[in-house]
KEVEXTI-571525 format. One record per atom (N, C-alpha, C, CB): residue in three letters; y, x, z. Coordinates in steps of 0.2 Angstrom, whole numbers, padded with zeros to 4 digits, always signed. Atoms other than C-alpha are relative to their C-alpha. Glycine has a CB too. Layout:
<rs>
AlaYXZ...
</rs>
This chain:
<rs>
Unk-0002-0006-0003Unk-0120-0264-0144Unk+0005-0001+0005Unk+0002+0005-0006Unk-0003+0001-0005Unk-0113-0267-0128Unk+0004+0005+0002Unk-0003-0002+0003Unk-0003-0006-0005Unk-0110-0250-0123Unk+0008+0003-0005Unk-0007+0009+0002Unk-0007-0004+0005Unk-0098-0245-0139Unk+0008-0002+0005Unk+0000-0004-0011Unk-0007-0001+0000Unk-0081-0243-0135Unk+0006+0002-0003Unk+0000+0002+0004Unk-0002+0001+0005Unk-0066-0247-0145Unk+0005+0006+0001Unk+0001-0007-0002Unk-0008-0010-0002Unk-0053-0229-0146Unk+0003-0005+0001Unk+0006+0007-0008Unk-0004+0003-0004Unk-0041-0244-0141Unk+0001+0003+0007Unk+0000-0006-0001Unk+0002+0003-0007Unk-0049-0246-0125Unk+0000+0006+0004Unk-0006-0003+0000Unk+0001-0005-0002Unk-0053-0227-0122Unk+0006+0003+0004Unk-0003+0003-0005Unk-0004-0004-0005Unk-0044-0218-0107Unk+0003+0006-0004Unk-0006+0002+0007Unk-0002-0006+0004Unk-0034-0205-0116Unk+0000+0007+0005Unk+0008-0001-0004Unk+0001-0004-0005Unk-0035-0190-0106Unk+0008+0003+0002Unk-0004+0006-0003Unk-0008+0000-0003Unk-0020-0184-0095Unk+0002+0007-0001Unk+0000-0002+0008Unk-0001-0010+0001Unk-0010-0168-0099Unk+0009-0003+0001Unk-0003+0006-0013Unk-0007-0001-0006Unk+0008-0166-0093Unk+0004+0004-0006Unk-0001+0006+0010Unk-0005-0002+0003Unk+0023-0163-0102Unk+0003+0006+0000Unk+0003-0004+0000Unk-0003-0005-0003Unk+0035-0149-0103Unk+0005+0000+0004Unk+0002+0002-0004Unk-0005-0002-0003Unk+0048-0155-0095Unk-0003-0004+0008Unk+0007-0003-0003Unk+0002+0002-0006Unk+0035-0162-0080Unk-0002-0008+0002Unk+0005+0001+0003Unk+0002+0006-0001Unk+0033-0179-0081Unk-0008-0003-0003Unk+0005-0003-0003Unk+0007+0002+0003Unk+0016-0189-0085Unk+0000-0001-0008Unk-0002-0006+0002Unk+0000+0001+0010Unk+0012-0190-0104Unk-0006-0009+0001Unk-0008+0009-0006Unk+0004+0007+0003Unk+0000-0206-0100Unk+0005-0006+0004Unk-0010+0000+0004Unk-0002+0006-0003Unk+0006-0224-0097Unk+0000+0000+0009Unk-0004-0005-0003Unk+0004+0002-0007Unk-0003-0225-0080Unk+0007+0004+0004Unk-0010+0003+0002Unk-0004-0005-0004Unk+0008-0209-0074Unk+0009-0001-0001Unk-0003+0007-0004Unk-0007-0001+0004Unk+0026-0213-0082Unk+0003-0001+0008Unk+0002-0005-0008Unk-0004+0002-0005Unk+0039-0212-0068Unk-0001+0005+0003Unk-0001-0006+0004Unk+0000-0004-0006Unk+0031-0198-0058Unk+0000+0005-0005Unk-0006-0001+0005Unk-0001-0007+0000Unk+0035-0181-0057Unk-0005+0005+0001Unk+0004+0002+0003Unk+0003-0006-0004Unk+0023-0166-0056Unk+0002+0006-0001Unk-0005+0000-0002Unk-0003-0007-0001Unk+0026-0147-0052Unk-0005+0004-0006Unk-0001+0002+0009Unk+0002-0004+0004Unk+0024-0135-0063Unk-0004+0001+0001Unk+0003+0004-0001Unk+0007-0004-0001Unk+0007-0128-0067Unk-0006-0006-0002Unk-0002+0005+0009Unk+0002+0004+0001Unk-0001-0145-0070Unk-0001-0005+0008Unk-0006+0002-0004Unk+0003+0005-0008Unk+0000-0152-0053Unk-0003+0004+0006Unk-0007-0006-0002Unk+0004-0004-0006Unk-0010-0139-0042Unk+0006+0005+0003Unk-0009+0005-0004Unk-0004-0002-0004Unk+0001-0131-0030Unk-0003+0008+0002Unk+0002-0005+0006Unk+0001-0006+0000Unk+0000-0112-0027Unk-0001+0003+0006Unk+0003+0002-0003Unk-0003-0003-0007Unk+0004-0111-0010Unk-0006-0005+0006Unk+0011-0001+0001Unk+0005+0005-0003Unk-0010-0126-0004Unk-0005+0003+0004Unk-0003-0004-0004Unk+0008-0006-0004Unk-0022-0119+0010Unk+0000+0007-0001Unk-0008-0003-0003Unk+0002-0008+0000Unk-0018-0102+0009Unk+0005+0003+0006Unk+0002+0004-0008Unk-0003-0001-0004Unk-0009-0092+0023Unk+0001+0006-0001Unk-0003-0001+0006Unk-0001-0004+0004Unk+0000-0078+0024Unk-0002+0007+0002Unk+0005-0002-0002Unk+0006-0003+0000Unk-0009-0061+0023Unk+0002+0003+0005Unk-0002+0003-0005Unk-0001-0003-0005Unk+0000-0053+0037Unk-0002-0004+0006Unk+0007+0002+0000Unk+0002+0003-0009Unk-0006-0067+0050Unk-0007-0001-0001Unk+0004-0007+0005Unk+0008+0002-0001Unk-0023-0068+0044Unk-0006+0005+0002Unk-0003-0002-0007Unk+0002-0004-0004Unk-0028-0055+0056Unk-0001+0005-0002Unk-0003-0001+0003Unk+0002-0008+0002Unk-0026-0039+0048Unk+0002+0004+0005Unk+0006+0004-0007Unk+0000-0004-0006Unk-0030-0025+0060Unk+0006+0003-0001Unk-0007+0005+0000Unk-0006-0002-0002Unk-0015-0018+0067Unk+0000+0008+0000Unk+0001-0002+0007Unk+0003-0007+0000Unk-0012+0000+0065Unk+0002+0004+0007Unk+0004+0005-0007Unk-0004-0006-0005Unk-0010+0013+0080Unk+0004+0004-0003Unk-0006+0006+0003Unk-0004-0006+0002Unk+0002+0025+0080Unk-0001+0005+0001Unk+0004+0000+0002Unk+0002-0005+0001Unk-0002+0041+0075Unk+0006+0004+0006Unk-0001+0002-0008Unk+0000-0005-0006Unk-0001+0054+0090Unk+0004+0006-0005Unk-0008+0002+0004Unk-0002-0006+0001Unk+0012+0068+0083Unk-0004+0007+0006Unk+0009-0001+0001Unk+0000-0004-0006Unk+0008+0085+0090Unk+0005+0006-0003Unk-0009+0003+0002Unk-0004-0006+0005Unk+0021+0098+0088Unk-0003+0006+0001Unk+0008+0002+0003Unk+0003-0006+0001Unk+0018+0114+0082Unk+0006+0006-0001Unk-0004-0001-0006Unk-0006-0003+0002Unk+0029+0129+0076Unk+0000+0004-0006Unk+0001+0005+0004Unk+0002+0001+0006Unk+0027+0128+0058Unk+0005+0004-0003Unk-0001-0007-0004Unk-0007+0000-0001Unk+0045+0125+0056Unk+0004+0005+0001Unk+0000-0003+0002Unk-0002-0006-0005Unk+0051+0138+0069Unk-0003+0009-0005Unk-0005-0001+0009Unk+0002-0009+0005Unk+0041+0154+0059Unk+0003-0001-0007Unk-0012+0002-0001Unk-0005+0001+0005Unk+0048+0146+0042Unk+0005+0003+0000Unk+0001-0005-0001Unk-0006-0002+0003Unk+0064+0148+0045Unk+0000+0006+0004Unk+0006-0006+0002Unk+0000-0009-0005Unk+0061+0165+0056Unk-0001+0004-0006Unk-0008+0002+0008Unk-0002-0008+0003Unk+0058+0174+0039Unk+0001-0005-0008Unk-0009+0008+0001Unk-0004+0003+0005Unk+0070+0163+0028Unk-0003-0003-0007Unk+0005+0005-0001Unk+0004+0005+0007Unk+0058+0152+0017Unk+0002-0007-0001Unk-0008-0002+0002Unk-0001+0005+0001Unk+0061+0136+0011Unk-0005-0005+0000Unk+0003+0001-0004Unk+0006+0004+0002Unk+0048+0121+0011Unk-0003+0001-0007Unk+0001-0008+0000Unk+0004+0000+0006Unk+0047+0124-0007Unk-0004+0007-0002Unk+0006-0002-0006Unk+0004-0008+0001Unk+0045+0143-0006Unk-0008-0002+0004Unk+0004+0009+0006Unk+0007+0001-0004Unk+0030+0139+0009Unk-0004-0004-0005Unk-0001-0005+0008Unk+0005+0004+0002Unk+0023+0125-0001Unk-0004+0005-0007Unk+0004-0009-0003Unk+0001-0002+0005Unk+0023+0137-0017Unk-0007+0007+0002Unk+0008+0001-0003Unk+0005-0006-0004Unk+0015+0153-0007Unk-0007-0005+0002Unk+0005+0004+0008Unk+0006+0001-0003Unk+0002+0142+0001Unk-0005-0007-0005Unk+0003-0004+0008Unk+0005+0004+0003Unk-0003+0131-0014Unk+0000-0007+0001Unk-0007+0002+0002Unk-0003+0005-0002Unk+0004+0117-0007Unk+0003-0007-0003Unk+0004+0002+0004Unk-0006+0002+0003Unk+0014+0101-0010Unk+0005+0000+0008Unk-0003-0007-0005Unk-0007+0000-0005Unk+0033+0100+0001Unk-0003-0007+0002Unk+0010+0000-0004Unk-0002+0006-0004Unk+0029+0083+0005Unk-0007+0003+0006Unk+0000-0009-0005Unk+0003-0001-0005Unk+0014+0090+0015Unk+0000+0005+0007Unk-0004+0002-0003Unk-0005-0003-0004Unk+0024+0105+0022Unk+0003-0006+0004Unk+0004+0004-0004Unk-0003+0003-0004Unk+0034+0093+0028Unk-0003-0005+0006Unk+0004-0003-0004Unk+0004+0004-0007Unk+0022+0082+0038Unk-0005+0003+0003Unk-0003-0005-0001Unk+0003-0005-0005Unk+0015+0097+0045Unk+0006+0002+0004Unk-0004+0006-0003Unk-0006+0000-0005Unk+0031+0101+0052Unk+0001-0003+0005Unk+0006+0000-0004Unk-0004+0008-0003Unk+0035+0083+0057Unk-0008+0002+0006Unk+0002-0011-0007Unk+0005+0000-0005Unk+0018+0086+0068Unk-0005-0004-0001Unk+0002+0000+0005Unk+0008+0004+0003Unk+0004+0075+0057Unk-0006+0006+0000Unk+0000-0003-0009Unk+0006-0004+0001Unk-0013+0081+0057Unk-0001+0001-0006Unk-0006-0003+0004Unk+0001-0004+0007Unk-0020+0092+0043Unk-0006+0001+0000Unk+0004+0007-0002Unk+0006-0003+0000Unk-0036+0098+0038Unk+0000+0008+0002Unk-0001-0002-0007Unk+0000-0008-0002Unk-0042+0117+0045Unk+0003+0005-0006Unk-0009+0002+0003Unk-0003-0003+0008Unk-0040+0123+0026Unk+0007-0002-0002Unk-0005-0003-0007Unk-0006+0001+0002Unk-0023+0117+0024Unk+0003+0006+0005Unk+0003-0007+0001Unk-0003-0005-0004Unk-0020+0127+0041Unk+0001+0006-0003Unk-0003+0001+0006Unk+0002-0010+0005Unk-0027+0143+0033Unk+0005+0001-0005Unk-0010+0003-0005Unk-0004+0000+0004Unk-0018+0140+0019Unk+0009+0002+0004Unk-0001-0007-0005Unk-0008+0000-0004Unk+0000+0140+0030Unk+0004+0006+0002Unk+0000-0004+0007Unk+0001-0009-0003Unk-0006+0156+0038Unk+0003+0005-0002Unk-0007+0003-0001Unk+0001-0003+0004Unk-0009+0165+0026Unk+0006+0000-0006Unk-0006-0002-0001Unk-0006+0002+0004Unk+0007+0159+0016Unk+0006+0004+0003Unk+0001-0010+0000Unk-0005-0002-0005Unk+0018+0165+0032Unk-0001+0005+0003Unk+0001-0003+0004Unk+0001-0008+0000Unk+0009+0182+0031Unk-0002+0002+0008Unk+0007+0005-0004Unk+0000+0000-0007Unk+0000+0179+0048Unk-0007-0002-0001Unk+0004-0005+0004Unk+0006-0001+0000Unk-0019+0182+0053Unk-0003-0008+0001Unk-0002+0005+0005Unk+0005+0006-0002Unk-0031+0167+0056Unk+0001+0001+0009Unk-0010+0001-0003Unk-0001+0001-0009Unk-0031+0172+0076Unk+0007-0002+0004Unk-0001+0007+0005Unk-0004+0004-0002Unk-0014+0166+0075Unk+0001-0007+0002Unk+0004+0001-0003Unk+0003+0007+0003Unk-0020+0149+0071Unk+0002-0006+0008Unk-0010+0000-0003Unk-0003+0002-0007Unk-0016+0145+0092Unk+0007-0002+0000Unk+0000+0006+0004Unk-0005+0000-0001Unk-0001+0150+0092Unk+0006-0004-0004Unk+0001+0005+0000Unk-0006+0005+0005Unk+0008+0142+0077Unk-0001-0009+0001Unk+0000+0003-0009Unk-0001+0009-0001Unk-0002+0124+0081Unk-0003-0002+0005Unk-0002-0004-0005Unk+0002+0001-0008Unk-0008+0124+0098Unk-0006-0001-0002Unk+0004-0007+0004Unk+0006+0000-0005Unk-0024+0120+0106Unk-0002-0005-0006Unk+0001-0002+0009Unk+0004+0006+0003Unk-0037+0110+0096Unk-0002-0004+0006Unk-0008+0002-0005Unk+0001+0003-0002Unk-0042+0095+0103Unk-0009-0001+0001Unk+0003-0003-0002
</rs>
């Protein structure tokens, strides 16, 4: 039996201590990094240059949301509450983000103002 091989002789498998160093003979002297050796940061880049599409900047348009609010002494929270709303949406309709047409109606209708106003308080559609 030629092929047996005696557990003396047998390669012990390699595993890494706690504090980093080799556990086998062959290895003693050298240091490895935490995690067993494999580096975390090897061939990978980082996610902002691995060409993530760039955003445009969203086009404000103003409006007079804001202006008729405070013309019959509401607060974001009163509007948001009258129109079903949340304040942070009020507020970026104010600031001049785009909305859905049903948020508009909702605004309208909140600031006790017809739908043919819909011009006047946010300009022209595109």
């Amino acid at each position: 039996m030629d092929h047996d091989v005696k557990a003396s002789e047998a390669t012990p498998p390699q595993r890494s201590r706690d504090d980093g160093t080799a556990a086998t003979p062959q290895d003693a002297g050298k240091k490895q990094p935490p995690g067993g050796g494999k580096s975390t940061t090897e061939g990978t880049t980082p996610k902002a240059a691995s060409g993530a599409p760039k955003k445009k900047p969203r086009k404000l348009k103003p409006n007079n949301v804001r202006k008729l609010r405070i013309d019959r002494m509401m607060s974001k929270a009163e509007l948001a509450r009258r129109a079903n709303l949340s304040v942070l949406t009020i507020d970026r309709v104010e600031k001049g983000f785009g909305c859905r047409m049903n948020t508009k109606r909702k605004i309208l209708e909140a600031l006790g103002l017809s739908l043919e106003d819909r011009v006047r308080v946010f300009g022209e559609e595109e």
